[in-house]
C-alpha positions in Angstrom: 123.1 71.6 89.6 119.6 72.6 87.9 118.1 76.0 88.2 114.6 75.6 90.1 111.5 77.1 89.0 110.7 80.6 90.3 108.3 80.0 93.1 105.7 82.5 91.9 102.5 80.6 92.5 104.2 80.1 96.4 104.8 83.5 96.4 101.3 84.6 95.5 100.1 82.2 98.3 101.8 83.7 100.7 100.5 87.6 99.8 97.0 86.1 99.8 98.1 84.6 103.6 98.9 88.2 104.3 102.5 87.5 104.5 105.4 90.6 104.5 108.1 90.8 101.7 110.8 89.5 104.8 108.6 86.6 105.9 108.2 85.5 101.9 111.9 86.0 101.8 113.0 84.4 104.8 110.7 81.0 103.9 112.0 80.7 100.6 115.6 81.3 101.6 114.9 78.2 104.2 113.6 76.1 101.5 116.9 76.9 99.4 116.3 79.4 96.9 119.1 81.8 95.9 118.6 86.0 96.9 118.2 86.3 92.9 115.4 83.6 92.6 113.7 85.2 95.7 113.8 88.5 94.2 113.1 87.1 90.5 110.0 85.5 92.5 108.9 88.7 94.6 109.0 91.0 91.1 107.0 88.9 89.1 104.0 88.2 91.8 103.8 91.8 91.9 103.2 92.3 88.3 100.9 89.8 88.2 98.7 90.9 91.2 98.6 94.3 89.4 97.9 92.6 86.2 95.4 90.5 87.4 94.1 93.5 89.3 93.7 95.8 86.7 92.2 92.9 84.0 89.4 92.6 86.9 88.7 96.0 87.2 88.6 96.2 83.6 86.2 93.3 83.3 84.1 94.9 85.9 84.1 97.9 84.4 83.1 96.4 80.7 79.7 94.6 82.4 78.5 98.0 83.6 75.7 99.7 81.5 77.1 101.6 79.5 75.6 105.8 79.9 74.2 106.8 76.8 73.8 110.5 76.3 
């Protein structure tokens, strides 16, 4: 049987949809992924949020005049 992609991109949907950790886990359990591949899923859309987080605030920060003394 072949492995299946990590759902990360469905995962990320779902946080923007304001869903919980047990409804994301509960939906991709009914669509058939393993309790590994969930969790695999779950970890990674984390560390991208906070990624993609912290590169915008970073950007934001960068366009801001910067104080010259």
């Amino acid at each position: 049987m072949a492995k299946k992609e990590v759902p990360i991109d469905e995962v990320l949907r779902f946080y923007e949809l304001g869903m919980q950790d047990r409804d994301i886990i509960k939906k991709l359990k009914d669509e058939g992924y393993t309790p590994v591949e969930i969790s695999d899923a779950l970890n990674q859309a984390k560390i991208k949020k906070e990624i993609d987080f912290s590169t915008e605030e970073g950007a934001e920060h960068l366009s801001q005049p910067y104080p010259y003394q």
